[in-house]
N, C-alpha and C positions, 0 to 999 in steps of 0.2 A: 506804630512799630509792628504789632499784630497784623496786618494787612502786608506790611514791606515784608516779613518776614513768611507769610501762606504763600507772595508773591517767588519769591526768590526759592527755586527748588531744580535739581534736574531732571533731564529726561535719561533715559533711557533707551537705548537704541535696540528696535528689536522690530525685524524686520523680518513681517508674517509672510509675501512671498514677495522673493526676491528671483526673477528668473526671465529668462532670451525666450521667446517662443516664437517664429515666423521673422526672428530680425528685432521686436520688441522686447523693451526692459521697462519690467514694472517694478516696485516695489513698496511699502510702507514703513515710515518711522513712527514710532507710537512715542507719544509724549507723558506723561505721569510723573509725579512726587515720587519719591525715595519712599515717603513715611507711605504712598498708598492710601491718602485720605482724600476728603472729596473738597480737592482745591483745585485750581489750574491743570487745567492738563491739554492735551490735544495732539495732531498728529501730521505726519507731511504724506504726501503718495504724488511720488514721480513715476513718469509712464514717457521712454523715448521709442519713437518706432526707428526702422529701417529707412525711413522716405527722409530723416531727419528732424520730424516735427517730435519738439517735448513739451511738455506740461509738469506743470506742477502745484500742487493741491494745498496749502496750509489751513490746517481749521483749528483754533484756540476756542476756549470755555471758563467758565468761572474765575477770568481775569477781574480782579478789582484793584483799586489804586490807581486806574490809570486810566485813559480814554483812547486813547492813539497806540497801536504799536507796529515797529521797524522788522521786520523779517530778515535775516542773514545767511547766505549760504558759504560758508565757506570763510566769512567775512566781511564779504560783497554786501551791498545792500540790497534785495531783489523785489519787493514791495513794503510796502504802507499801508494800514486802514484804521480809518475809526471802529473802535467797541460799540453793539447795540448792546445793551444789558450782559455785557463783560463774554460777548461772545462777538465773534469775526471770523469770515473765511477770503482769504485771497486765491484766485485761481487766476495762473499767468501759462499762456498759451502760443508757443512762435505761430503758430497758424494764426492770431487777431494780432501781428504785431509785437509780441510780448518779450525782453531778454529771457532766457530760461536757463541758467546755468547746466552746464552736465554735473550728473551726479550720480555716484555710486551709494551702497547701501552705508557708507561710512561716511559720508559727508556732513560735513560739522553744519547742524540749522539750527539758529538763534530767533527768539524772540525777546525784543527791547522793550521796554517804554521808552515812545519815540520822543517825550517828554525830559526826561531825566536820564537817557540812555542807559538806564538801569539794568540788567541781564535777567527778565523771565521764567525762561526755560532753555534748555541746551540738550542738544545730543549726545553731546562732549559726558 
């Protein structure tokens, strides 16, 4: 129950730069606890140029209880990865292929356990 409950917290949406410069939009969402303790946290950084090409960056940390987690923008499912030692980064790129949702500095991004579809973290 201690573990479900350090897991289960929001984020916070606070986005350090949000700005157009040459045609590009970059930005950051920062992820953290409410309470501000050293549990789960982590963060997203989208980046779309003028040419069309986006990215987008998810890094999580100090996840425990789970092995797997589902990444969601909006809803959508937009990657997967296994946890090394309760930490994982997915980075999805249209230049190798990759969907990349558009996103503005309010878009809703979830992390699951892909496991138990359990709710992580949110921006919400």
């Amino acid at each position: 129950v201690t573990a479900m409950v350090a897991c289960m917290f929001m984020l916070t949406l606070a986005h350090n730069a949000a700005y157009a410069q040459d045609g590009r939009i970059r930005f950051k969402i920062k992820l953290h606890t409410p309470a501000k303790i050293d549990a789960p946290k982590g963060k997203a950084k989208y980046d779309e140029r003028a040419n069309g090409r986006k990215k987008l960056n998810v890094e999580v940390e100090h996840i425990v209880g789970t092995t797997n987690i589902d990444v969601k923008v909006e809803g959508a499912l937009v990657g997967s990865a296994a946890l090394t030692l309760g930490t994982v980064e997915i980075e999805l790129d249209t230049k190798k292929g990759d969907t990349v949702p558009t996103m503005t500095p309010t878009s809703l991004v979830e992390v699951f356990d892909a496991d138990t579809d359990i709710l992580i973290l949110t921006s919400a």
